[in-house]
N, C-alpha and C positions, 0 to 999 in steps of 0.2 A: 322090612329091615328095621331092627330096634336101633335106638340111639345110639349104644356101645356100639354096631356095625358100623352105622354111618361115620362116626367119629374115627375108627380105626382105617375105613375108606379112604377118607381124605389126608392127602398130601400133606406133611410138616411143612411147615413156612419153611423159604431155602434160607440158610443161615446170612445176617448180615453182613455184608464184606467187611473186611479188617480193616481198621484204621493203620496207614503208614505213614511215616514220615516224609516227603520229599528226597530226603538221603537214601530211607529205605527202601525207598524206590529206584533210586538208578543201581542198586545193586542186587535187588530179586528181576530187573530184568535183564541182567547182566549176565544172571545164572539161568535164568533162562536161553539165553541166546546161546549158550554154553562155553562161557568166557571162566576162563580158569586164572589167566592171571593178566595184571594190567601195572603198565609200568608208570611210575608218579612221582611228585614234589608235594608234599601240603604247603596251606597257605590260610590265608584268612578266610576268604572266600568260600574257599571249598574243604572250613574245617569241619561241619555238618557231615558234610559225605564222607570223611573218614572217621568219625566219631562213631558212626554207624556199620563202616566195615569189619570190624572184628568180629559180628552176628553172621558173617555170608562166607560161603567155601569158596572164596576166592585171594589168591595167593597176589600181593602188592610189593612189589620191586622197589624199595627207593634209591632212584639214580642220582647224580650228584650235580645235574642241569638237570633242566628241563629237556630241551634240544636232543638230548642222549636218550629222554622217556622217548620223543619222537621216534628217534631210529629205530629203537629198541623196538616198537610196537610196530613199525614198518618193515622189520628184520623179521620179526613172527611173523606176519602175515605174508611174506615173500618165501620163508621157510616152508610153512604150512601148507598157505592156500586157502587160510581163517583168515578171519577180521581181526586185528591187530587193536588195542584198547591204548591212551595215553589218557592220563589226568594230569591237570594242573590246575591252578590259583589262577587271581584274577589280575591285569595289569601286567607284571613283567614276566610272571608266569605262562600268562597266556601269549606274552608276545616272543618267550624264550623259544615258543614251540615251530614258531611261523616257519624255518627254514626244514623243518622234517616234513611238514604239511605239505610244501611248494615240492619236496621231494618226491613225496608218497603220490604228489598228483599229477607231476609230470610223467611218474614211472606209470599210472593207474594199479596205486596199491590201495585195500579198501584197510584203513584204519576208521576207528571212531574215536574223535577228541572230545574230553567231557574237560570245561573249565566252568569254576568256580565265579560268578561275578557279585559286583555291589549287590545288597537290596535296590529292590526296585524303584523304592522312594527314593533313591541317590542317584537314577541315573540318568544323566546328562547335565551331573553339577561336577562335574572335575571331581569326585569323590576322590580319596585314600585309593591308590592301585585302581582307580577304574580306567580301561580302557573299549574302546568300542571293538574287541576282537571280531567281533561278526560282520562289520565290515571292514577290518585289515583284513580277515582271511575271505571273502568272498571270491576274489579274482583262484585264489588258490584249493575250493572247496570243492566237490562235488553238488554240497546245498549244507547252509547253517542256518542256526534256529536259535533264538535266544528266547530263554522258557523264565518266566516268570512267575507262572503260579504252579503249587505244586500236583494240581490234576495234570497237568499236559505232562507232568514228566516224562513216563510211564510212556504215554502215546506216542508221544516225540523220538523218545529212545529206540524202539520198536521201531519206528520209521526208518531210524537213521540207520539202522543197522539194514536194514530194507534196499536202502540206497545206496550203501558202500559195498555191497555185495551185487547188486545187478545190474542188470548189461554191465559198461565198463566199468568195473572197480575203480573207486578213488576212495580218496578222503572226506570227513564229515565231520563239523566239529558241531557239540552242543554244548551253550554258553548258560548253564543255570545261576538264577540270583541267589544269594544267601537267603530271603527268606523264604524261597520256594523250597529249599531245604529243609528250613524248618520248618514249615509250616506241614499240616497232618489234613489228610484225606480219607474216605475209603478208596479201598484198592483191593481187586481181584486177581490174584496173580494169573490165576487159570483163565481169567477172560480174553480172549484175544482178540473179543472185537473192541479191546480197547485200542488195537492198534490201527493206528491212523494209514490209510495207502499211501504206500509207496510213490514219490512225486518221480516217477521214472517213465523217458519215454519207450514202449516197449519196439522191439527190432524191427524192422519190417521181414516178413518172409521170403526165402528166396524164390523168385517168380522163375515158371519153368522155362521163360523164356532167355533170360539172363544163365539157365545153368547150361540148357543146349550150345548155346553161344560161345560158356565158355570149355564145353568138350569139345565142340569144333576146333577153337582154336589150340587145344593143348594136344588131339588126333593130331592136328595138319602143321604141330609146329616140328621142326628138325633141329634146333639148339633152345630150346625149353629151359627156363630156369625158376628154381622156386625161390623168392625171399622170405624166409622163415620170422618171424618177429618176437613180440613180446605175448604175441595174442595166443600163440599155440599154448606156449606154460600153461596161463592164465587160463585158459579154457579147457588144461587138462586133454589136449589134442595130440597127447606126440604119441601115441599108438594109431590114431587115424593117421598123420603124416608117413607114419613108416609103411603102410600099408598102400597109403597113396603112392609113394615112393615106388614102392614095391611091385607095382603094376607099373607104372606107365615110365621108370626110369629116370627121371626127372631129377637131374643135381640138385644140392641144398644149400644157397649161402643163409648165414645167418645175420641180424644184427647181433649188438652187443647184449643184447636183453633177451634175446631168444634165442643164446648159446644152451645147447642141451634139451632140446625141444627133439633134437634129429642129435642120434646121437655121433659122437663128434669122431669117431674111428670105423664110422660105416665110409667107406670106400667111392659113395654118392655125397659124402658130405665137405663141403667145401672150404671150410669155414667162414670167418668172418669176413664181409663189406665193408666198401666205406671209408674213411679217410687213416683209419687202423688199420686196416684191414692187409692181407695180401696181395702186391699188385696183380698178381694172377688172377685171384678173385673178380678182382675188379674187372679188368680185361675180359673176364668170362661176363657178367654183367652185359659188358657194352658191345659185346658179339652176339649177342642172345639175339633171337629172335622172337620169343614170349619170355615175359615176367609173370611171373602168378604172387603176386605180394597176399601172403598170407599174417593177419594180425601183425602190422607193421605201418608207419606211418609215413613211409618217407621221409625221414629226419635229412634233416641237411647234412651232418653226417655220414650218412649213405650215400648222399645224389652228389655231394660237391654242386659244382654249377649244375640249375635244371635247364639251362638250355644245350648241353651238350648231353644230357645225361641220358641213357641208351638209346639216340633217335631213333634206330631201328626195328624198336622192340616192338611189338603189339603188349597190352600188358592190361592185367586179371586182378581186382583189388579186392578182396574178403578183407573187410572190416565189421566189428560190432557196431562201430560208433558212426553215423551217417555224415557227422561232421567231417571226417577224415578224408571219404573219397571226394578225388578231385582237389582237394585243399593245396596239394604241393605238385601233382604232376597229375596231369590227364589219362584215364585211362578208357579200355573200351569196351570192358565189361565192369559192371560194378555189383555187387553184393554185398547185398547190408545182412549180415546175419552172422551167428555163432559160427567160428571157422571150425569147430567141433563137427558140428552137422552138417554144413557143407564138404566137410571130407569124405565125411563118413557117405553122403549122397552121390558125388563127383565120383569118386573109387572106381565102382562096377561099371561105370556108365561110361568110362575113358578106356579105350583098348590099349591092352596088350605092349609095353614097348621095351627091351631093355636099353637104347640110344648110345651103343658103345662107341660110336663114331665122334659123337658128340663130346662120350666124357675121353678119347683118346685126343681129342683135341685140347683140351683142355688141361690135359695131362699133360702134353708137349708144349703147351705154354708157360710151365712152370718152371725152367727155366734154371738156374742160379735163384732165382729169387723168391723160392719156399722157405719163408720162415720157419715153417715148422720141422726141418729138416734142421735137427739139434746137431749131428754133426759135422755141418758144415762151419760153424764156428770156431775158429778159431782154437787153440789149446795155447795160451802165452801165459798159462801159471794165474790169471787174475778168474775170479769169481765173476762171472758171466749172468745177469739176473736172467737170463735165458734158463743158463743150467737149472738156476737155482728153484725157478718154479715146473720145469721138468721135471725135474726130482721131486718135487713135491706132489707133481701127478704120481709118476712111478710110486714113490712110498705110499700113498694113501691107496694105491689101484684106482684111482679115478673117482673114487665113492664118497668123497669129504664135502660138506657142503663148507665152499670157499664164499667168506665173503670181503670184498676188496673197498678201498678208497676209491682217492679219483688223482690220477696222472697216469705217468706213465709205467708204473709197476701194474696198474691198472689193464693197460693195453699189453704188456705182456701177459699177464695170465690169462687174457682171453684168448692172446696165441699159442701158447704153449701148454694150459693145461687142458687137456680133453675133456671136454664136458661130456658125458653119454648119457645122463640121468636128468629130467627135471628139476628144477628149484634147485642143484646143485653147486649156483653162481648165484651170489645175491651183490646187487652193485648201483648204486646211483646211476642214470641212463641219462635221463634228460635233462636233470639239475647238474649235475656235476658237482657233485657237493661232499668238499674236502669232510673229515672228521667223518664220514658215514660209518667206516669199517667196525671199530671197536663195537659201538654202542651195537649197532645190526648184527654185527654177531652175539651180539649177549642175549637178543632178541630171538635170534637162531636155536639159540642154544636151548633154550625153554621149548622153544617149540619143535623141536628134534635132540632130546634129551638124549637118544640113543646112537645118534652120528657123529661124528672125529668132525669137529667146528674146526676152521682155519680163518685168521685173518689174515688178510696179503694188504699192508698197506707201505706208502712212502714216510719217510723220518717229517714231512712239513705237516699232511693229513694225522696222523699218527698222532702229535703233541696238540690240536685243534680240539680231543676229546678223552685225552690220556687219562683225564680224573677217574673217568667210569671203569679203569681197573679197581676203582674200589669198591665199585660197586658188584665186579668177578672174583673178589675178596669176599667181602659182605655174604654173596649168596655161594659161596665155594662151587664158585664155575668152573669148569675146566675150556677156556678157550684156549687153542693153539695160535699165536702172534709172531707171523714172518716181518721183519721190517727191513725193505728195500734201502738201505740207509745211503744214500749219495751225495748227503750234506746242500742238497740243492732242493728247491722247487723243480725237479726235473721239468716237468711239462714246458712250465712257464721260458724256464733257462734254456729248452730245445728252442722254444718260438723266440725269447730271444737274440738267438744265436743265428737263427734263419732270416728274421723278417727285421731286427733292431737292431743288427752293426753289431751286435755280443754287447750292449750295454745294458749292464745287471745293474 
């Protein structure tokens, strides 16, 4: 082999990784991860990272709070079924965001929070805007990380998005300092062993003994009820549900979060549980004889007191998250794993049932007292909010993704309008958190460009976040805004008229 051979033989050196900035780092992996847009406030902190966004194909929202970027990017990711992105600054920025955080984790929404904090050399001297965000938000995160130097970015990032996306969906904030921003590294976009594992515990499988167990009990049960939850959306399970359904007969209540999982004018579906709920519903509940709680937690909401709440039931708990079973009521099967794949496993393995005894039971418990039954209201000439989100079902044919406040306009569209479609209702769950509507549909909006967005909120929720029509100005959104106007804190003004003597 002559010289020239040998020479041509051998391998070029692989070219040196590029040098990035710390900024330009959180936003080539941002594109990576395939984040197209991300809702923000600039600030000191985190003025690096936008100095550097205008170089990256990514679209930035600027909302008029911070709090509003929250919803907003928790409204996408409830829209979608994506990872929802906020940014903010460091100090009030970052503590403006805290109540969308606590939202998106009570709901198990997976956002990623990127804030902006001090240099490193400033922190934990009371700097300008510094705040220790990583531990305000701890109680409310799925896992935070404050990143200092600008190699961990990149890994960090990668993670976080890692973790806001598996098993349970939550939230993730990461808190980078101003000079890990600036500061310049190599960086490999294409490497991905720069990404760090995932701190996630993974599910345990469902053991064959736990599934036997629980077709025995749903074979030999004769008033069978399914509680449908948040889990089914989220997992992308309501064609396994309808299917399960569709075998073994099994009625559907829903919580508030898992309205539209089963769709809501299938003839097995019951709707909502729980202290909203229809007392019929409920009463079917506490007649049962099996619960099959699918992706659902037993919120207190649902159970009212747990000491009366179905004693009779035998009862079936598919959850992802292992913390859950057992937490709130005992049950006697339990399965830790995706309710996806346990449906899809249970289905063929449960015989045959269509239990028309059961649902004509339950039929003739409904009584005078079906809510849903629009004409039985009254006609005295006044505007009914009943009608009025009736009508809004009817006009849209059911297909709008509605997203709502929190009161009692709240609890009626979840009685009145038919959800039959996933992600169709987007709504604070477990926070209860006024001002959510506006902003989460703006968030909607982006992330369902091609669906009729509707707000349903109350006149008090409503003025809590009203600025961010500027920001459905700003980016010439088309959001539709129902406002239940009653001149009251309905909710509030109903409990005080029940439990406080009417003193407002």
């Amino acid at each position: 082999m002559t010289a020239a051979t040998a020479a041509a033989a051998t391998p070029a050196p692989a070219p040196a990784p590029a040098t990035r900035t710390g900024a330009e780092m959180i936003w080539e992996v941002l594109v990576q991860e395939g984040v197209e847009v991300v809702f923000g406030y600039p600030g000191g902190a985190i003025m690096p990272a936008y100095d550097a966004l205008p170089r990256y194909p990514v679209r930035h929202v600027l909302v008029r709070h911070e709090q509003g970027a929250a919803h907003m990017a928790d409204g996408y990711a409830r829209a979608s079924g994506r990872v929802g992105v906020a940014v903010a600054t460091s100090g009030p920025g970052a503590t403006n965001l805290v109540t969308g955080i606590a939202t998106a984790m009570l709901d198990s929404v997976p956002v990623v929070f990127i804030t902006g904090q001090v240099s490193s050399a400033l922190l934990g001297s009371d700097a300008f805007q510094e705040t220790d965000v990583t531990g305000v938000t701890l109680p409310i995160t799925k896992h935070n990380w404050l990143v200092t130097r600008a190699e961990d970015i990149g890994p960090v990032l990668r993670e976080a998005f890692a973790v806001a996306r598996s098993g349970r969906p939550g939230p993730v904030l990461v808190d980078i300092t101003k000079d890990a921003q600036q500061a310049s590294c190599a960086f490999d976009p294409a490497d991905r062993a720069l990404a760090r594992p995932a701190r996630v515990r993974p599910a345990r499988g469902t053991t064959a003994d736990a599934l036997a167990r629980a077709v025995a009990l749903i074979d030999r049960a004769e008033r069978p009820l399914i509680l449908a939850g948040h889990g089914i959306v989220a997992a992308g399970a309501a064609a396994e549900l309808a299917a399960f359904v569709a075998r073994t007969g099994v009625p559907v209540a829903a919580t508030l979060l898992g309205l539209g999982g089963f769709p809501a004018t299938d003839p097995r579906a019951l709707g909502m549980m729980g202290m909203h709920g229809e007392a019929w519903v409920n009463r079917a509940v506490q007649d049962a004889d099996l619960l099959i709680a699918l992706g659902m937690r037993f919120d207190d909401r649902v159970t009212g007191n747990l000491a009366t709440f179905a004693p009779r039931a035998r009862k079936i708990h598919v959850d992802l998250d292992p913390s859950e079973i057992g937490k709130n009521v005992a049950v006697d099967v339990a399965i830790v794993d995706d309710v996806r794949a346990v449906l899809a496993t249970l289905t063929p393995r449960c015989r045959a049932a269509d239990r028309a005894a059961w649902m004509a039971a339950i039929e003739a418990s409904k009584g005078d007292s079906a809510v849903r039954d629009i004409q039985q209201l009254p006609d005295t000439g006044k505007l009914h909010a009943a009608h009025v989100l009736h009508d809004l079902w009817r006009l849209t044919a059911g297909r709008a993704v509605v997203v709502t406040d929190v009161g009692q306009h709240q609890m009626w569209e979840a009685q009145y309008y038919k959800h039959d479609h996933p992600r169709g209702l987007v709504t604070s769950g477990g926070l209860g958190t006024m001002g959510f509507a506006l902003p989460a549909a703006i968030g909607a909006r982006f992330a369902r460009p091609d669906a009729e967005v509707w707000v349903v909120a109350g006149d008090g929720g409503f003025q809590m976040t009203a600025a961010e029509l500027s920001t459905c100005a700003q980016e010439d959104l088309k959001v539709n805004i129902a406002i239940i106007n009653n001149g009251y804190l309905g909710m509030v003004r109903q409990w005080q008229e029940l439990f406080h003597g009417g003193r407002y």
